[in-house]
C-alpha positions as CSV (number, residue, x, y, z in Angstrom):
1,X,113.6,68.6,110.6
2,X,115.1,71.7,109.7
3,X,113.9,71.6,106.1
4,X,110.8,70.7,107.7
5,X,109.7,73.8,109.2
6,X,109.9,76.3,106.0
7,X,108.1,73.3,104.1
8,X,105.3,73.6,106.3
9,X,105.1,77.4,106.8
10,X,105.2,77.5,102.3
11,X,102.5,75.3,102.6
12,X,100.1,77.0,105.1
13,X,100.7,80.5,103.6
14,X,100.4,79.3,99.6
15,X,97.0,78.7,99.6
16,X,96.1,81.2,101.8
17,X,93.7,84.0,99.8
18,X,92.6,82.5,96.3
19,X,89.0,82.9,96.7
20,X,88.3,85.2,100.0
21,X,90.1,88.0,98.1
22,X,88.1,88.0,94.7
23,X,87.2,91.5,93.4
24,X,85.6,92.2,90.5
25,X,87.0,95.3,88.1
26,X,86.6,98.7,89.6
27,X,85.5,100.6,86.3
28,X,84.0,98.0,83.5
29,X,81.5,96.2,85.0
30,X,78.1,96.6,86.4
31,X,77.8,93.8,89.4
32,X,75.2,92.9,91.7
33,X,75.2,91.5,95.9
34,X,72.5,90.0,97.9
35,X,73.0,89.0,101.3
36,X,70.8,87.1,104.1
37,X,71.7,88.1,107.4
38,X,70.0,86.8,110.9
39,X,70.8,87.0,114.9
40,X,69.9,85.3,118.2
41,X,70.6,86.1,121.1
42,X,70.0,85.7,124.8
43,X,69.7,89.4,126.7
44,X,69.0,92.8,125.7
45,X,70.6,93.5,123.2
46,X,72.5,92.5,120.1
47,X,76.2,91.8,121.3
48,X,78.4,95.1,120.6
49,X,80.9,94.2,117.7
50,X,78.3,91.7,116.5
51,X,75.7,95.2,115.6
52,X,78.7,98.1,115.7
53,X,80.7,99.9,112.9
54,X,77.9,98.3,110.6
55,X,77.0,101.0,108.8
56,X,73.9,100.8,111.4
57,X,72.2,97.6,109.5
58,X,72.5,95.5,111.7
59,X,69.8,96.3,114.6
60,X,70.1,96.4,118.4
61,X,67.1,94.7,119.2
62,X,68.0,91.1,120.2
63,X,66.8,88.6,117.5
64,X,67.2,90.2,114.2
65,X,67.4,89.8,110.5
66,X,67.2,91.3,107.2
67,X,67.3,90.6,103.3
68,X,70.1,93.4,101.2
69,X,70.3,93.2,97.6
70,X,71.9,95.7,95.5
71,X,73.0,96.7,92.3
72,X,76.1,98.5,91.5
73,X,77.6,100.2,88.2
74,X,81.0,101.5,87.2
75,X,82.6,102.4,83.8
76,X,85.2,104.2,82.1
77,X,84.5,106.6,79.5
78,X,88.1,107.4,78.0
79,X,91.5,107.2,79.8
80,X,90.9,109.8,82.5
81,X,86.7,109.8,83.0
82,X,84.6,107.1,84.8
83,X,81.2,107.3,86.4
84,X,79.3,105.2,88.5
85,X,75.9,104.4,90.5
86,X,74.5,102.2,92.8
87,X,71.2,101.1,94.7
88,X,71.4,99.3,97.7
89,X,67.9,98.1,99.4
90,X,67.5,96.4,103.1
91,X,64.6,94.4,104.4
92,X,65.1,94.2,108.3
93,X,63.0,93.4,111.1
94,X,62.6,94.4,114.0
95,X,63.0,97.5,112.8
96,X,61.7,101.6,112.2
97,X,60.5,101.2,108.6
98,X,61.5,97.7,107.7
99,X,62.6,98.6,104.2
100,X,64.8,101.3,103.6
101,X,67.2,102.3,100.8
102,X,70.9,102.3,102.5
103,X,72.4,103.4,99.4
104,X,71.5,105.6,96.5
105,X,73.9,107.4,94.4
106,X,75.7,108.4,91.6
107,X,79.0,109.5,90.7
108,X,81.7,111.0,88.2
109,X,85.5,111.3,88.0
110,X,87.9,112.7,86.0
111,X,91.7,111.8,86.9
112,X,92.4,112.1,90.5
113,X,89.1,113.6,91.2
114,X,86.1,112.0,92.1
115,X,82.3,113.6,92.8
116,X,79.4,111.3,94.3
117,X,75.7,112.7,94.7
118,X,73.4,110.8,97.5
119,X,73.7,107.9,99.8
120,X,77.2,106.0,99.8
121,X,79.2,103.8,102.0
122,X,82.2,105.5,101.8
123,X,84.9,104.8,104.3
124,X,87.9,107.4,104.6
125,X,89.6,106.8,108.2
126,X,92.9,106.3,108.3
127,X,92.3,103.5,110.7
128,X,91.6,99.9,109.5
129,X,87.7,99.6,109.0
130,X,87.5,96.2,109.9
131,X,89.6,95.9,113.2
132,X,89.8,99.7,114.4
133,X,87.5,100.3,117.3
134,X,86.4,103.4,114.9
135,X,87.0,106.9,113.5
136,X,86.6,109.2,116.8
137,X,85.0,111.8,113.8
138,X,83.8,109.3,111.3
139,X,83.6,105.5,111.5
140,X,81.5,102.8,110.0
141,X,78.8,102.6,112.6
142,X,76.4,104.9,111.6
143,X,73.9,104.9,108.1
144,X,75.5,107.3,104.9
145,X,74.3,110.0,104.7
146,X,72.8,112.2,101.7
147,X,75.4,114.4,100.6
148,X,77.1,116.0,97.5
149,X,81.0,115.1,98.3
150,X,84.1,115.8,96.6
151,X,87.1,113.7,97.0
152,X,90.5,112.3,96.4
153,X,89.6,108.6,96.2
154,X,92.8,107.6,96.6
155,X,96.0,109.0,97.6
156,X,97.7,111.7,94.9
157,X,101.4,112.5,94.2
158,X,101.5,116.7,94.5
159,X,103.6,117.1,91.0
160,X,107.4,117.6,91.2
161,X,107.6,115.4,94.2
162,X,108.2,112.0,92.6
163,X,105.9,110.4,94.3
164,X,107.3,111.4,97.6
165,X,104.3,113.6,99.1
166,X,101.4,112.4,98.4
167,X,97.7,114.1,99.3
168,X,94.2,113.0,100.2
169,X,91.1,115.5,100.8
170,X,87.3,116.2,100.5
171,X,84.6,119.0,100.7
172,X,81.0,117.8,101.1
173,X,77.4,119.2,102.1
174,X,74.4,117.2,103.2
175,X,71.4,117.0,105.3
176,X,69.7,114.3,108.1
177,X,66.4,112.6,107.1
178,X,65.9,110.9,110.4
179,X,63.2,113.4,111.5
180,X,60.6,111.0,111.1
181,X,62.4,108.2,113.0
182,X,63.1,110.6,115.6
183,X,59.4,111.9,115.8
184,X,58.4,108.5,116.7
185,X,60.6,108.3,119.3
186,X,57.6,110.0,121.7
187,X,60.4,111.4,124.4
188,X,58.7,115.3,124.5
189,X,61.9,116.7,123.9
190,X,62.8,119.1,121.2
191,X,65.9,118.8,118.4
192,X,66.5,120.4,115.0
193,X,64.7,118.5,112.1
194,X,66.6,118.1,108.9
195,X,70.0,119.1,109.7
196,X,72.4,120.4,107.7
197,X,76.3,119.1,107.9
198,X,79.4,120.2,106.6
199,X,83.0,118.3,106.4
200,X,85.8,118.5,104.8
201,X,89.1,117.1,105.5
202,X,93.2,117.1,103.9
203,X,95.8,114.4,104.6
204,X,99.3,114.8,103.6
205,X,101.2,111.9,103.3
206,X,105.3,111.4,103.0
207,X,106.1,107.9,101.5
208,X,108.5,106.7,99.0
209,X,106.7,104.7,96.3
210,X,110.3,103.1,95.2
211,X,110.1,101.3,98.3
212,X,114.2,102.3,99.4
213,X,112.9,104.3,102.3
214,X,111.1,102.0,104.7
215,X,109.7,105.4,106.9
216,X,106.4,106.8,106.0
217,X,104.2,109.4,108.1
218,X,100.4,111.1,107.1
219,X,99.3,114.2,109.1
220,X,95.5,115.7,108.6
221,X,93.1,117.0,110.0
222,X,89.2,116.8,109.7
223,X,86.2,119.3,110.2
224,X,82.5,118.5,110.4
225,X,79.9,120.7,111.4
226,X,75.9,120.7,111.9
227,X,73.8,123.5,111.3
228,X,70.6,124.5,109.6
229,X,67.2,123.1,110.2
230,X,64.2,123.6,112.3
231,X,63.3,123.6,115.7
232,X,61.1,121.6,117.4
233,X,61.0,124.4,120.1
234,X,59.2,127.6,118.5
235,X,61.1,130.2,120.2
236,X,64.4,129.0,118.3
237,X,62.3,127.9,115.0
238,X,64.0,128.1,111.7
239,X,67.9,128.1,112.2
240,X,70.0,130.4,109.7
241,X,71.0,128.8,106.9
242,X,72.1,131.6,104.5
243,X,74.7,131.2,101.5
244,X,76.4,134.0,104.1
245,X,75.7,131.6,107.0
246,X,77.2,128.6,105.3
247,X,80.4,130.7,104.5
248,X,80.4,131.2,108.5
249,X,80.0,127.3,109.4
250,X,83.4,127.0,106.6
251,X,85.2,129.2,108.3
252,X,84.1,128.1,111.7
253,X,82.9,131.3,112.6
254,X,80.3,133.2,114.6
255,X,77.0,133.8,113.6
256,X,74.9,137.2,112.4
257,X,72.0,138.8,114.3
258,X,69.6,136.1,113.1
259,X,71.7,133.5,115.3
260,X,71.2,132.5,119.1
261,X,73.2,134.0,122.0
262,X,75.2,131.0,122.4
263,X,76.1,131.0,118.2
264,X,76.8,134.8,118.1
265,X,79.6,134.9,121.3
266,X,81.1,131.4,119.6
267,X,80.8,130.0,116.5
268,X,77.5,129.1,114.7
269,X,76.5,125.5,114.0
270,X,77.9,122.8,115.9
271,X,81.8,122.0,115.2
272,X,84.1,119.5,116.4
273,X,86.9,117.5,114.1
274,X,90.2,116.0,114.6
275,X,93.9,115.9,114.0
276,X,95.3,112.9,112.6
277,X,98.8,111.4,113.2
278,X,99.9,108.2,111.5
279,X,103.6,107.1,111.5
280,X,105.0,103.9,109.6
281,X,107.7,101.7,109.3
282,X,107.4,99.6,106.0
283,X,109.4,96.2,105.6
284,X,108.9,93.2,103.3
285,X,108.3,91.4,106.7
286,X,105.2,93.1,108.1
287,X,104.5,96.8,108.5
288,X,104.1,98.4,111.7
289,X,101.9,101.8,112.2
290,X,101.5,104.0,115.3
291,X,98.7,106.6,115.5
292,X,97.1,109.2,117.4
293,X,93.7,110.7,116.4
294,X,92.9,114.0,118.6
295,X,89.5,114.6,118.8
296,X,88.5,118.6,119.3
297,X,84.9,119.7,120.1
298,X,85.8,123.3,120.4
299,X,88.6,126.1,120.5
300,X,89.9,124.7,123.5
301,X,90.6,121.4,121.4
302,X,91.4,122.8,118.6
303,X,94.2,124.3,120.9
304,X,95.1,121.3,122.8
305,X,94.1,121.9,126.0
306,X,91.7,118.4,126.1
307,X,95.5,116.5,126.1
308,X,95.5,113.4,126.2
309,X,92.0,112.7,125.2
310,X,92.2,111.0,121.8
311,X,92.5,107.5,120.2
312,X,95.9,105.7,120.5
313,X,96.8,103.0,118.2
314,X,99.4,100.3,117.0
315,X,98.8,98.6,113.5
316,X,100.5,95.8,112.7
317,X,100.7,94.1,109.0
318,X,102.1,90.7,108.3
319,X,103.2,89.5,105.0
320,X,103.0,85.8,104.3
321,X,102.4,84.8,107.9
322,X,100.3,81.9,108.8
323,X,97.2,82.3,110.7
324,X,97.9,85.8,111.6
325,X,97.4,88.9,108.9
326,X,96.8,92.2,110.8
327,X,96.9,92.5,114.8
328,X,95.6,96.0,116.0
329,X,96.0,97.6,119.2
330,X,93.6,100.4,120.3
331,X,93.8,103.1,123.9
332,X,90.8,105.6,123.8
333,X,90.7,107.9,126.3
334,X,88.4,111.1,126.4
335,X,88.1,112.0,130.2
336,X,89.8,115.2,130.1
337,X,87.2,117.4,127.9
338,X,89.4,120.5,128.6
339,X,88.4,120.1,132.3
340,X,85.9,120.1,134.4
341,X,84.2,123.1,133.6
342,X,82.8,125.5,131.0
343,X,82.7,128.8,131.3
344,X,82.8,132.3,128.7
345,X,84.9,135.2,129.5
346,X,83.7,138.2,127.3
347,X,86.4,140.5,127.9
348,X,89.6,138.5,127.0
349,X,92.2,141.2,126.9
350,X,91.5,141.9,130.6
351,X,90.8,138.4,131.4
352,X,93.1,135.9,128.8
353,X,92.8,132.5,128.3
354,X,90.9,129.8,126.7
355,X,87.8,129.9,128.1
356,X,87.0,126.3,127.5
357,X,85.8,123.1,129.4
358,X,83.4,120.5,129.8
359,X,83.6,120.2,126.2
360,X,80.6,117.5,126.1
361,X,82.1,115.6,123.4
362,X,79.5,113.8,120.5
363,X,76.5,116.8,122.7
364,X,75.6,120.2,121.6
365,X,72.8,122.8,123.3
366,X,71.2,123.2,120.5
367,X,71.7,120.4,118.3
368,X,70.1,117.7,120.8
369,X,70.9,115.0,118.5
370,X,74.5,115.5,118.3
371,X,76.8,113.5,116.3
372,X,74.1,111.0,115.5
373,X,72.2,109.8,112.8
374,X,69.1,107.3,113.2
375,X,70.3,107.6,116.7
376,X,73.5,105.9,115.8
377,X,77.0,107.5,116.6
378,X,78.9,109.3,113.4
379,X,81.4,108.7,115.5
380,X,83.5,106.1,117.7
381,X,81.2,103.5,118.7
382,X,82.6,102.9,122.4
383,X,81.3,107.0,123.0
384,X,78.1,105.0,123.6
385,X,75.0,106.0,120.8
386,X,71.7,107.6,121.8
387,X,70.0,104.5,120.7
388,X,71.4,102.4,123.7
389,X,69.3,104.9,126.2
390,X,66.6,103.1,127.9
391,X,64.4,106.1,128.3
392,X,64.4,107.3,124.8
393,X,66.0,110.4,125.1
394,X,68.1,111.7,122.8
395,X,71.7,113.0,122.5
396,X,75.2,110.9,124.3
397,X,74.5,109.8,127.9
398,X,78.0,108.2,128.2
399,X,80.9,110.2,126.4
400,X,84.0,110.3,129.4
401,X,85.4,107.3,128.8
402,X,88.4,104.7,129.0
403,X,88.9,101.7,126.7
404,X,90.9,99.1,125.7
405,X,90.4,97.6,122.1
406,X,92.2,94.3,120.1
407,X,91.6,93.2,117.6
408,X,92.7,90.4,114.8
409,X,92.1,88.7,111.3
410,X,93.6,86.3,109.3
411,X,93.2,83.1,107.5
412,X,92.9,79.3,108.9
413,X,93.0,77.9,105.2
414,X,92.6,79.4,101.6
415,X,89.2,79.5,102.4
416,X,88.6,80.5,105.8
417,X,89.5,83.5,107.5
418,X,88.4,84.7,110.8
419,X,88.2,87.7,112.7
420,X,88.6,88.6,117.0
421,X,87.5,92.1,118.5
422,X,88.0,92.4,121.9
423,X,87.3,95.7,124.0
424,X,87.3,96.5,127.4
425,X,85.7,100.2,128.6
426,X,84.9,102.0,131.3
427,X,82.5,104.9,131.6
428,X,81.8,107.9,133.9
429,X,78.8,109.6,132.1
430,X,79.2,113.2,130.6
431,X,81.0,116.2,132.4
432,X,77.5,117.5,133.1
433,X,75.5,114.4,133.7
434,X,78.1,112.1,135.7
435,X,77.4,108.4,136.7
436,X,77.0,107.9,140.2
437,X,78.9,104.9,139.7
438,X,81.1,104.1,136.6
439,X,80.5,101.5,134.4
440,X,82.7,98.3,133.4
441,X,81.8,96.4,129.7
442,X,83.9,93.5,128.4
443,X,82.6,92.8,124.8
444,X,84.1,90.3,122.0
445,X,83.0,89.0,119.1
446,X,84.4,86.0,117.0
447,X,83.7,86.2,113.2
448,X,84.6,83.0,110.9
449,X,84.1,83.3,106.8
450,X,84.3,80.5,104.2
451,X,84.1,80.4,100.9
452,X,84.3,77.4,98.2
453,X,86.5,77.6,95.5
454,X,83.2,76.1,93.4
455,X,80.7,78.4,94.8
456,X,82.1,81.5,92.9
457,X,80.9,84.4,94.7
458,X,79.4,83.2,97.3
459,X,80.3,84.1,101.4
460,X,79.4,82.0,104.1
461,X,79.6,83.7,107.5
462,X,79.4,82.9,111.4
463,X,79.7,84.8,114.3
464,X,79.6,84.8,118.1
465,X,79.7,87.6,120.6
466,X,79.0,88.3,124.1
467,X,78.9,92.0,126.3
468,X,79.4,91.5,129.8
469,X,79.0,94.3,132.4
470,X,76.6,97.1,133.6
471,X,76.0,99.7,130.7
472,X,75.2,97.3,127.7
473,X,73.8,94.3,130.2
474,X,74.8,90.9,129.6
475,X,74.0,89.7,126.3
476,X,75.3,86.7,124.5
477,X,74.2,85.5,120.7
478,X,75.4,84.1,117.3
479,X,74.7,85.3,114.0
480,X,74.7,84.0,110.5
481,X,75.3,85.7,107.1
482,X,74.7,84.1,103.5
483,X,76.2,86.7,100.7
484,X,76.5,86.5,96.8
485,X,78.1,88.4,94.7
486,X,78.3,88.5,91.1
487,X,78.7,90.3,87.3
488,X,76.0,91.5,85.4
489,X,77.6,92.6,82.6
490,X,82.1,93.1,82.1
491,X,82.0,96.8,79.9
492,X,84.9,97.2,77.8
C-alpha cells in the first residue's frame, strides 16, 4: 500500500498537460484563431468573472454571443531582429457596433527591446492574469487601447550582474476612441472626447537564474496619466496638449496659463499609478509569492498617506501536484483615500502638510470618464465600471471598497483543466457620493476546458457563474466557448 500511493500520484500528474499547453513558435510562424463564444443567463446581467478581466469582449447584457477570428504574424529577421502583426475581428451581439476590430497592430524588436504600433492585448501585471482579481492600474478587463509602446517584453539581466538583477519597463502614448460609444450614451453630461494617455512603468527584479538561492523579490512602480482632448462643455473646450504640455504630464507637473484652475495649483492631466511589491520563495516543490500593489491617485498617495489601501496577495505554484496547479489569494481594500476630505492649502510654508483626501480613486473633475475605456474599468474590476450604472452616467459610482478574492486552476486529466474564482466585496460608494447603505456581492464562476489529443488545436470550454447580492443583482448563467487555433505557414 505504500508503493501504492506514489504509483498513483505518477500516474495522475504524467499525463497531466500534453495537449492544454500547446504553443506554437513565437517568431517563425504566421498562425491563425477563431473562436465561437455564447451566454445564458437568468437576471440582469452577465455573471461577474463570467464577463470580467475579458479584455471587455464579453458583454454585460444577459444573453450574449459573438464570432472572433484573427490572424497573427511573427518572424525573425537575423539573430537579434523580429517583427510582428496581428488583426483580430469580433462579431458580438447585443452590442454598440456589433463588429469591431479588438486588435490591430504591428510591431518590431531588436534584442531585448520591443516596439508595437496600435491595438494589442498586452498583459504586463505582475499578478497572474488568469486568477488575480486584477491590476489595481492595469488589468485585463478593459479593450487595448491604440498606442505606440515601448517595452521590455520580458525580463532583462542589467550587464555585470550575472543574471542576478534583472529589469522590466515601458514608455507609451495613445489616445481613447470611445467618443462615439459614449455620445450614444444620451446622459447630458459632458466629458473630454479623444483622450490622450500616457504610462510608463520600471520593475527591478533580484533573482538568481542558477537556481542556488531560493529568495527572489521585484519592486516597481507604474504611472498613467489622461490628458488632451476636447470638451464637451464649451467653456473648458480644447484641453492643452502641447509638446511643452506633454513634457508636464511626464513629469507630473502643473500646467501653463492655457490650463484650468484646478491643473495650474496641481498637476495637469489626470494621474494616478502604483507601487509594486512582490516577494518570493522558490523551491522545486511549489513556489510561494506575497504582494502588495499600492495604488496612488495623487501626491497624498504617492506619499503614503492612503495606507493601507491597496491589493494584498498570496500566490501559490505547485509543481507536479495533482488536481491543484496555482491557488491565489487576494485582500483589496481602498476605503482610506487619504481620508475623508479634500482640501488645498496655498500657502504651505505657513500652513505644512499634505493637503490631500478624498482621493476619488478610478474619478477625476475634469476627466468624467476616468479610468475607463468603452465604459469598462482600466483598472481592478471589483472598483465597480461605469458600465454597471443603471442611469447611464458616466465615471465610478462605487470605488471605497472591501473584498475578498480566491481563486484556482489546475488539471482533472491531460485533457481537462478547470478554473474557480470566488470573490466576496463590500461597497460604500465614493468619498463624495456615499451609499446610504453598503453593499454585499458574493460572485463565482466555474470554468472547465477540454481538449482531444486528435482535435489538434481545438478548445472546448464551459462555464458557470452566479452574483448574488445588492449592487450587481442576482444573476445566474452558463456559457460556452468553441476555439481553434492553428498554423498558416512555419517561417524558417
Amino acid at each position: 500500500m505504500k508503493y501504492f500511493k506514489y504509483i498513483l500520484i505518477l500516474a495522475l500528474t504524467s499525463g497531466m498537460k500534453p495537449c492544454l499547453s500547446q504553443n506554437s513558435s513565437s517568431y517563425g510562424s504566421t498562425d491563425y484563431r477563431i473562436e465561437a463564444f455564447g451566454s445564458a443567463t437568468k437576471g440582469g446581467y452577465t455573471p461577474f468573472w463570467i464577463a470580467g478581466n475579458r479584455y471587455g469582449t464579453v458583454p454585460l447584457d444577459a444573453g450574449n454571443g459573438y464570432l472572433r477570428a484573427g490572424t497573427f504574424h511573427n518572424r525573425a529577421a537575423g539573430k537579434n531582429i523580429r517583427w510582428g502583426a496581428g488583426l483580430d475581428v469580433i462579431a458580438s451581439s447585443p452590442r454598440y457596433r456589433h463588429v469591431y476590430i479588438q486588435q490591430i497592430y504591428v510591431e518590431a524588436g531588436y534584442k531585448w527591446l520591443s516596439m508595437t504600433i496600435g491595438s494589442k492585448e498586452n498583459y504586463t501585471s505582475l499578478w497572474d492574469k488568469n486568477l488575480s482579481s486584477g491590476d489595481m492600474v492595469f488589468s485585463a478587463n478593459a479593450r487595448p487601447m491604440p498606442e505606440i509602446n515601448i517595452y521590455t517584453p520580458q525580463f532583462t539581466a542589467v550587464p555585470g550582474t550575472n543574471g542576478f538583477l534583472q529589469f522590466r519597463g515601458n514608455f507609451a502614448v495613445g489616445r481613447s476612441f470611445d467618443t462615439d460609444y459614449l455620445k450614444q450614451l444620451k446622459n447630458n453630461l459632458h466629458y473630454i472626447e479623444n483622450v490622450l494617455w500616457h504610462h510608463k512603468s520600471l520593475h527591478i527584479r533580484l533573482l538568481d537564474t542558477h537556481h542556488n538561492f531560493p529568495l527572489t523579490a521585484t519592486l516597481g512602480v507604474r504611472h498613467h496619466a489622461q490628458w488632451g482632448g476636447v470638451s464637451t462643455n464649451p467653456a473648458e473646450g480644447v484641453q492643452p496638449h502641447s509638446i511643452k504640455d506633454f513634457v508636464r504630464i511626464i513629469m507630473g507637473r502643473s500646467g501653463g496659463d492655457d490650463a484650468s484652475l484646478s491643473a495650474q495649483v496641481n498637476v495637469l492631466g489626470n494621474h494616478y499609478g502604483s507601487y509594486d511589491l512582490n516577494f518570493g520563495y522558490l523551491s522545486p516543490l511549489f513556489d510561494i509569492h506575497l504582494y502588495k500593489q499600492h495604488f496612488f491617485d495623487d501626491m497624498s498617495g504617492v506619499e503614503l498617506f492612503n495606507l493601507p489601501d491597496g491589493l494584498y496577495g498570496v500566490q501559490v505554484d505547485i509543481s507536479d501536484f495533482p488536481l491543484i496547479n496555482k491557488v491565489v489569494f487576494e485582500y483589496l481594500y481602498t476605503k482610506n483615500q487619504s481620508g475623508p476630505a479634500h482640501y488645498i492649502i496655498y500657502d504651505h510654508s505657513a500652513y505644512p502638510g499634505y493637503g490631500g483626501g478624498s482621493d476619488e480613486y478610478y474619478n477625476n473633475g475634469e476627466y468624467t470618464t476616468g479610468v475607463s475605456y468603452f465604459n469598462r474599468s482600466l483598472g481592478s474590476p471589483l472598483i465597480t465600471s461605469p458600465e454597471y450604472n443603471k442611469d447611464g452616467r458616466i465615471g465610478f459610482k462605487n470605488n471605497r471598497i472591501q473584498a475578498w478574492h480566491i481563486g484556482i486552476d489546475g488539471y482533472l486529466s491531460g485533457q481537462v483543466a478547470y478554473r474557480v474564482l470566488m470573490t466576496n466585496a463590500e461597497g460604500w460608494g465614493t468619498p463624495i457620493r456615499p451609499f446610504r447603505k453598503k453593499t454585499n456581492d458574493f460572485t463565482c464562476a466555474v470554468k472547465i476546458s477540454y481538449c482531444h489529443p486528435r482535435l489538434e488545436g481545438w478548445l472546448f470550454s464551459g462555464e458557470i457563474g452566479a452574483d448574488r447580492g445588492s449592487l450587481y443583482g442576482n444573476n445566474s448563467g452558463v456559457a460556452i466557448s468553441i476555439s481553434k487555433t492553428g498554423l498558416i505557414k512555419a517561417w524558417k
